[in-house]
N, C-alpha and C positions, 0 to 999 in steps of 0.2 A: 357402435354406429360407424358406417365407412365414412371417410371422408368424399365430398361428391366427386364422380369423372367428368374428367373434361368431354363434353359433347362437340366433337369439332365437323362442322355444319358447311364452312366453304373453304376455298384454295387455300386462300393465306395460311388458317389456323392447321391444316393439312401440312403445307410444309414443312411451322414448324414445329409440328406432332415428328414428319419423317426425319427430319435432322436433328432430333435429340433419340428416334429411335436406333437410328445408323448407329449408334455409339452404345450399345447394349450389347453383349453377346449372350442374353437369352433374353425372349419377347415369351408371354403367354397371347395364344391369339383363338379367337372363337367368332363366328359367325350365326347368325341369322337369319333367314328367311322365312318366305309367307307360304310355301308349297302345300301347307295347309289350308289356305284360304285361298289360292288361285288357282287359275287353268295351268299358266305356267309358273312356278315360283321366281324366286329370283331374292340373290343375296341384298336384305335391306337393310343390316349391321355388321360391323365389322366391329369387335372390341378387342385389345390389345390391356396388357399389363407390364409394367414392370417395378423394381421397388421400389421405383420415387411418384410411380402414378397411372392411373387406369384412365384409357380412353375409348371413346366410345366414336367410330367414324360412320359418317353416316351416308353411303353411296348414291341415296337416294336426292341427296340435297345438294350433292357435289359433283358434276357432270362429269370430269374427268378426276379419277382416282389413281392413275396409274405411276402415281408419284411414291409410293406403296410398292412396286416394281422392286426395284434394288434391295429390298429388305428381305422383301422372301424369299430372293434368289442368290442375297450372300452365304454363300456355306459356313461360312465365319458368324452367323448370326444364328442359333438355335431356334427354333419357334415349336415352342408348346402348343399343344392341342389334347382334351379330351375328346376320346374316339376320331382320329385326324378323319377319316376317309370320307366322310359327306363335306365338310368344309373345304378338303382340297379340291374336291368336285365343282362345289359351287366356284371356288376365289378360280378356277381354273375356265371353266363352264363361262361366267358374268366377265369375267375381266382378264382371263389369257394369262395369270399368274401361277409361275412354277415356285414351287417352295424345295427350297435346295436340301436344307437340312433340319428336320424334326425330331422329333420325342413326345412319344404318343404316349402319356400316362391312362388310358387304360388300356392298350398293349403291354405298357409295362408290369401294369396289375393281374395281368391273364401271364406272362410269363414265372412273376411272383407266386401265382395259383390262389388269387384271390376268387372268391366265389361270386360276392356283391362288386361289382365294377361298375357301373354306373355314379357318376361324379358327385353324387350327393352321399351314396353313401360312401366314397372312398373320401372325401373328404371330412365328411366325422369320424370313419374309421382311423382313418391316419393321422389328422390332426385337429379332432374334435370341434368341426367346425359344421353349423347346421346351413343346407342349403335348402331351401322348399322346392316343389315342379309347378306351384301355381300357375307360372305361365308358359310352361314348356311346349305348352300345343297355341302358343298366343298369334296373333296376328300382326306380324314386325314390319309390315306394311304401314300399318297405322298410323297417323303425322296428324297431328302434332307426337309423341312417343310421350306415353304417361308416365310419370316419375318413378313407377313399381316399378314399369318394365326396364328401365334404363338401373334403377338398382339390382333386379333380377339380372339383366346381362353384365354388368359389372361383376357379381358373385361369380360369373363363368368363369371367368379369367383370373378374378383377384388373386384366388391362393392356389392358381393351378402352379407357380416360381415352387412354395415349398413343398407341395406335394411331388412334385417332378425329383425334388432335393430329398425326402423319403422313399422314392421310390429307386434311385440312384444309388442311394447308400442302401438297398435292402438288394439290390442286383449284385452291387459290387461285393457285399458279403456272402452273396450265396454263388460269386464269379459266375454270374448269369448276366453281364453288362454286353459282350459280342454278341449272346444270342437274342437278346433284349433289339441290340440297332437293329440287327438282321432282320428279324420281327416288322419292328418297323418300316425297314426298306417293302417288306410284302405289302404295309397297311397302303403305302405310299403309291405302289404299283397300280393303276387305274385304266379304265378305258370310256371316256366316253361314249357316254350311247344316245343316238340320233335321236332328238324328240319326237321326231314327226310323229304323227298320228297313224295307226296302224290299224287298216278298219279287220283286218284279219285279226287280233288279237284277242278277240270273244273266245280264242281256241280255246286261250288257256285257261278259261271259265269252265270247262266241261271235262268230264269224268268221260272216259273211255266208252261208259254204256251209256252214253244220254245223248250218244251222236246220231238219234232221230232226227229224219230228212225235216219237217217241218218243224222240228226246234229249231235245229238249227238256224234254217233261213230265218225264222223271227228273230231269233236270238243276236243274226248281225245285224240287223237292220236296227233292232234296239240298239245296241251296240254303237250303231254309226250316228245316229236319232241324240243320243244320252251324249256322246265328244258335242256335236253340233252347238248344242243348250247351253254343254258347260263351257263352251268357249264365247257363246254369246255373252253369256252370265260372269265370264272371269271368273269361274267356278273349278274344283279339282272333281272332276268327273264321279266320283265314289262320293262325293259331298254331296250333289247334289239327287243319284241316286245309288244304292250301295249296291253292289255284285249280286249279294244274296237277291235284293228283289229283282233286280233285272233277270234273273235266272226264272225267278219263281212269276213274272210276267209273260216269259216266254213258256214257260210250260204253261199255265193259264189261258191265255190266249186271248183275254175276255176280247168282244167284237162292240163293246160301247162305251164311253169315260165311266158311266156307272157303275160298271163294276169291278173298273181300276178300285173301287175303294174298298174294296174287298179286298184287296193284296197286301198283307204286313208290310211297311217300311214305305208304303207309297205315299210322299209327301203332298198335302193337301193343297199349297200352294201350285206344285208345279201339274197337280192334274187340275185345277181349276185357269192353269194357264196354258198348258200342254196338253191338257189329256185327248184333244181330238189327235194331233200330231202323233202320239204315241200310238192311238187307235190303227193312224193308217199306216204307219211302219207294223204294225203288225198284220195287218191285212197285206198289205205288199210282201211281207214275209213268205206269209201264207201261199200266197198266189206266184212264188220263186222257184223257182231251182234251187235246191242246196247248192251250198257252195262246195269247191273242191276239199279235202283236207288237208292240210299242210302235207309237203314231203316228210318221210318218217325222216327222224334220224338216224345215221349209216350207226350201225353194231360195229362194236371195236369185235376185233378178231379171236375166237374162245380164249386162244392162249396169253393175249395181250390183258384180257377180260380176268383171266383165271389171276396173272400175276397181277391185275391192281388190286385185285381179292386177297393177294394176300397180306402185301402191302399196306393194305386199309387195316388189317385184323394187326399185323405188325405194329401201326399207327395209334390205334386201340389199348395197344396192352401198354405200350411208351409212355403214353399221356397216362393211363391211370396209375402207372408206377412211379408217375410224379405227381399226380394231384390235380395235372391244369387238362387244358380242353385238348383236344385231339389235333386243332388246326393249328394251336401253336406251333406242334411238332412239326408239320409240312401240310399245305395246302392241297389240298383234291388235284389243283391244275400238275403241281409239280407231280403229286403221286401218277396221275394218269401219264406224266412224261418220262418217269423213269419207267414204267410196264412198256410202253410203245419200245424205248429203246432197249431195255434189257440188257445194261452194263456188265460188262466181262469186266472191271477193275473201277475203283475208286475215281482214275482220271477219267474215267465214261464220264462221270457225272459232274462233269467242270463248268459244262455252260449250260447247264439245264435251272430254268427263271426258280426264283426260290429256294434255291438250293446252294448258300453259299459255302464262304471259308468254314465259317463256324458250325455247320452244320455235315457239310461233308466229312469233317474233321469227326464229327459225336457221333454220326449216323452211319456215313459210308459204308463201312464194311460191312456193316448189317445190313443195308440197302441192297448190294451186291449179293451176299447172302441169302437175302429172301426171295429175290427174283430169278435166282437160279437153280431155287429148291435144297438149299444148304442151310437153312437157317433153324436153329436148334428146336 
């Protein structure tokens, strides 16, 4: 049985949660959100560990959080995360927070060449400790937070300290600890992407041959119809209706609610409250102009093309000769930028993103090698 976390709810107990964590050099930290259950999500916990005490912060209760600042951006303070890149997102995304220095245990378990890497079972694996996903898909919105859930995010955090200390000492024996940070610096590497609503983005719903002129046109106007709803609803757009049907109502076409009920996955509530609405976006479709198609994407150039080809198969044969996955070795981004450049020598490749000491150092010459058609 854990001992319970502290639930810290406003300013005061915030402070002094952050001035007993200033004085830590490693934090376990995990976040939250409702992205499942809203139009937009948004970070609605923040839980923290370390081994005199698990807390749990609650941003939704506490207007201003940014007293939390200094922690993540001391480099002198370690902060743990399973799988870091959706939480850096959000802490960075809700609250403008850089986290300076990490350690991403299941980065480190994909350099390891673990197979299972998800946190439940790396944490039985490595130190026999059962975690459930009952509430994995839960809704962290929720207020009052029910005692399951605040125990289920406590488990996030609790034993991510010794897991990080098993996974440190299984780096440092196999001197996979440089390439392990390095790793991490890519998971850390991010870019914000605009929420805004994208009424063109129906594209990516369709298959090359289905770009029939009056699919099409219904198909955005469903498209623009289904955002609308779910933002009235505080709904995540595929919640409220999922891809597949909206695909399979655009090819249908039906011209009355009645025989929306005929389409798999058409929820009865929202055709008994929607369904004229839906009707005449599809009528409106109907009676449109297609829309234009996106610009293609520019072709990289055959030879640039040819050498990320080989590169990839290069990539390929690395990772299976070690066991882990192929991106550990180098990311698609960095592969496409060493093909564009086409390094004549190892210092080519000094400032190209993901590609650092530790890797120029294992990799280089073969990098150079393969893109110049010298490689064995």
């Amino acid at each position: 049985m854990l001992p319970e976390a502290a639930y810290i709810a406003d300013s005061q107990a915030l402070a002094a949660a952050v001035e007993r964590l200033l004085k830590q050099p490693r934090i376990a930290c995990d976040t939250e959100s409702n992205s499942l259950h809203a139009y937009r999500g948004i970070t609605c916990l923040i839980q923290f560990s370390t081994p005199a005490e698990d807390l749990l912060i609650d941003p939704l209760a506490i207007a201003d959080i940014s007293a939390l600042a200094p922690i993540f951006a001391d480099p002198a303070i370690e902060i743990i995360f399973h799988a870091a890149e959706y939480d850096l997102i959000c802490l960075k995304r809700d609250f403008d927070f850089d986290v300076s220095s990490v350690f991403d245990t299941m980065a480190a378990a994909r350099v390891c060449g673990y197979q299972r890497i998800g946190l439940s079972h790396m944490l039985e694996a490595a130190l026999g400790v059962y975690h459930g996903k009952k509430h994995q898909k839960a809704d962290w919105g929720r207020r009052p937070l029910p005692a399951s859930y605040r125990n289920y995010a406590q488990m996030d955090t609790r034993y991510l300290l010794p897991l990080r200390a098993a996974l440190y000492a299984e780096l440092r024996a196999a001197d996979r600890l440089e390439e392990a940070y390095e790793y991490f610096d890519d998971v850390t590497r991010f870019e914000l992407k605009p929420e805004d609503f994208d009424p063109d983005g129906f594209w990516r719903l369709l298959r090359p041959s289905e770009h029939n002129d009056s699919y099409v046109a219904v198909l955005r106007e469903l498209y623009i119809l289904r955002d609308a709803l779910a933002q009235a609803r505080n709904q995540p757009p595929q919640r409220l209706l999922s891809n597949k049907t909206l695909l399979e109502i655009a090819k249908e076409q039906p011209r009355r609610p009645s025989q929306l009920s005929g389409i798999r996955g058409m929820p009865r509530w929202l055709l008994r409250h929607n369904g004229d609405e839906i009707i005449e976006a599809i009528a409106h479709g109907r009676a449109s102009l297609p829309p234009p198609p996106p610009p293609r994407q520019a072709l990289e150039p055959q030879p640039v093309a040819e050498r990320y080809k080989a590169l990839h198969k290069w990539r390929k044969n690395t990772a299976s000769a070690r066991g882990i996955e192929s991106d550990v070795i180098l990311s698609r981004d960095a592969l496409w930028a060493i093909a564009r450049r086409k390094p004549a020598s190892i210092a080519d490749l000094s400032d190209i993103v993901g590609l650092g000491p530790w890797r120029q150092k294992e990799y280089g010459a073969d990098l150079v090698a393969v893109v110049n058609g010298r490689a064995g």
